[in-house]
N, C-alpha and C positions, 0 to 999 in steps of 0.2 A: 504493500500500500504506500509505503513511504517513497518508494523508485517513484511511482505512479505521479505522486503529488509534487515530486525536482520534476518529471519530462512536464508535467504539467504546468508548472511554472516559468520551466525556460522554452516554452511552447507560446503559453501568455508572453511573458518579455520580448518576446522576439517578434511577436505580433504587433503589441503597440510599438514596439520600436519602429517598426516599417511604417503601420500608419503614420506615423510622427515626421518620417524622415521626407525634405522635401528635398526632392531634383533640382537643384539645378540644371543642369544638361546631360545627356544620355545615365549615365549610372550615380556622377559626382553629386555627391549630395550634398547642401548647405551643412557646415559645420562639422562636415569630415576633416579629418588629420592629413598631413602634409603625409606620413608613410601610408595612409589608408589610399588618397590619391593616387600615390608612386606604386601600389599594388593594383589598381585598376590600371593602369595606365603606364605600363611597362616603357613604351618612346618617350615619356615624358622627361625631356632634361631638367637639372639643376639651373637654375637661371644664375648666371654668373655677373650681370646687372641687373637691377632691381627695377621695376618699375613702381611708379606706387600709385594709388586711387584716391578719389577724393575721400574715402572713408576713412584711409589710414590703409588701406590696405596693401599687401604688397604680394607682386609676381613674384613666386618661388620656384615656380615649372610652368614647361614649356613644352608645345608637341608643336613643330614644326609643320607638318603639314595634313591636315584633313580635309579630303574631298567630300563637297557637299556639291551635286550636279556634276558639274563639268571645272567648277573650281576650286581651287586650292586655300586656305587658309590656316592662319597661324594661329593658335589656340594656347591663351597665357591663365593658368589658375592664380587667382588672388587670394591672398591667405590674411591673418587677421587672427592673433596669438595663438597661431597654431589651427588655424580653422579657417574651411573653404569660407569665402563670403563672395564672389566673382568668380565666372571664367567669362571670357572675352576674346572674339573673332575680330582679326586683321587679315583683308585678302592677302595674298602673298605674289600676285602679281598687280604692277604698278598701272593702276585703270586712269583713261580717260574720259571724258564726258558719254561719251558713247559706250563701252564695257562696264564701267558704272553703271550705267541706267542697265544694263542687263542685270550684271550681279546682283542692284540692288531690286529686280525686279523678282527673282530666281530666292533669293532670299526669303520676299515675302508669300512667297508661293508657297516655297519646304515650310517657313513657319505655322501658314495657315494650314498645312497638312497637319500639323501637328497639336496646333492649337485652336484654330479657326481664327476666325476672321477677326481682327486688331480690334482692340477696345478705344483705341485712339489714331488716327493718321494726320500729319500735317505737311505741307508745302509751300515755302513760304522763298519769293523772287526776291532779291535785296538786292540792287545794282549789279554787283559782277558775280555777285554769289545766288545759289539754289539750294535750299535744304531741306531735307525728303526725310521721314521720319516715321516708324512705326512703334504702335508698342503692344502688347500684349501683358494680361496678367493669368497666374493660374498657379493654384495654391498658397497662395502665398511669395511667389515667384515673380519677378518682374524680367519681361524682356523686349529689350527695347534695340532696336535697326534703326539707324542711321545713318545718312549721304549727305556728306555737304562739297558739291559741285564749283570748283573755283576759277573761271576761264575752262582751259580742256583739262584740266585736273580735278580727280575724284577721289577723297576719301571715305570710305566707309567702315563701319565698324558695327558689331552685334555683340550685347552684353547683356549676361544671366547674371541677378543678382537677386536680393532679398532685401526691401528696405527696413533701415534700423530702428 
C-alpha cells in the first residue's frame, strides 16, 4: 500500500508540474535551468558575449541555425538567475525590403498555424521607415514579430517571453 501511495504521488507531482509549466517555444519552458536547456538542446553553444534584454536578462546559449520554411535563423535563450525568461529569432541571412516582406510574411503564417490569428497587428509609415508588427498571447506567453523596414534594409526579429 505504501509503494502504491510514492507512485501515487510522484504521478500527482509530475502532473501539476506539467500543467504549471508554460512553453515558451517548442519544448523550453519559462523558468527552466541553463543545464535543463543544454539537455534539450544538444547544438546549443555557450555564448561567449553576452547579450542582455530589457528585463535584465541575459543570452547564455545559442543555436545557430533553425529552419523554419525555407529560412534560416539564429535562436539566442535569455536566462535571468538561472532561468529561461526569452528565446528570440534573428534571420540569419541579411534581408532587404523585399525578403523581409516575405520572411516577415512566412512568419506570420507558421505563427498562426500554431497559434491562430494575432490578438494585435500594426503598420505604421514614418518617413523612411515601415514597421510591421505582430503579437500573439497564449498561456501566459507573449509572442511578438516584428519588421522595421529602413530604405532597402530589413530587420526583423521574433520573441517568446512571459511578462513580469
Amino acid at each position: 500500500m505504501k509503494k502504491i501511495m510514492v507512485c501515487l504521488f510522484f504521478v500527482f507531482t509530475n502532473f501539476t508540474l506539467s500543467l504549471n509549466a508554460q512553453i515558451l517555444w517548442d519544448k523550453a519552458e519559462y523558468g527552466m535551468t541553463l543545464e535543463r536547456v543544454k539537455e534539450l538542446y544538444p547544438k546549443a553553444l555557450t555564448v561567449t558575449k553576452e547579450n542582455s534584454a530589457d528585463d535584465g536578462s541575459k543570452e547564455l546559449l545559442n543555436i545557430k541555425e533553425i529552419k523554419i520554411s525555407k529560412d534560416s535563423f539564429n535562436v539566442g535563450f535569455f536566462f535571468k538567475d538561472n532561468k529561461l525568461t526569452r528565446v528570440y529569432f534573428l534571420p540569419n541571412a541579411k534581408l532587404n525590403d523585399k525578403t523581409g516582406d516575405r520572411v516577415f510574411k512566412t512568419l506570420v503564417e507558421y505563427l498562426i498555424g500554431i497559434y491562430g490569428q494575432p490578438d494585435s497587428t500594426n503598420t505604421e509609415n514614418v518617413s523612411i521607415m515601415i514597421t510591421k508588427s505582430a503579437k500573439w498571447k497564449s498561456d501566459g506567453i507573449n509572442i511578438f514579430l516584428s519588421s522595421m523596414i529602413i530604405g532597402k534594409n530589413n530587420t526583423i526579429y521574433l520573441l517568446y517571453y512571459k511578462e513580469q
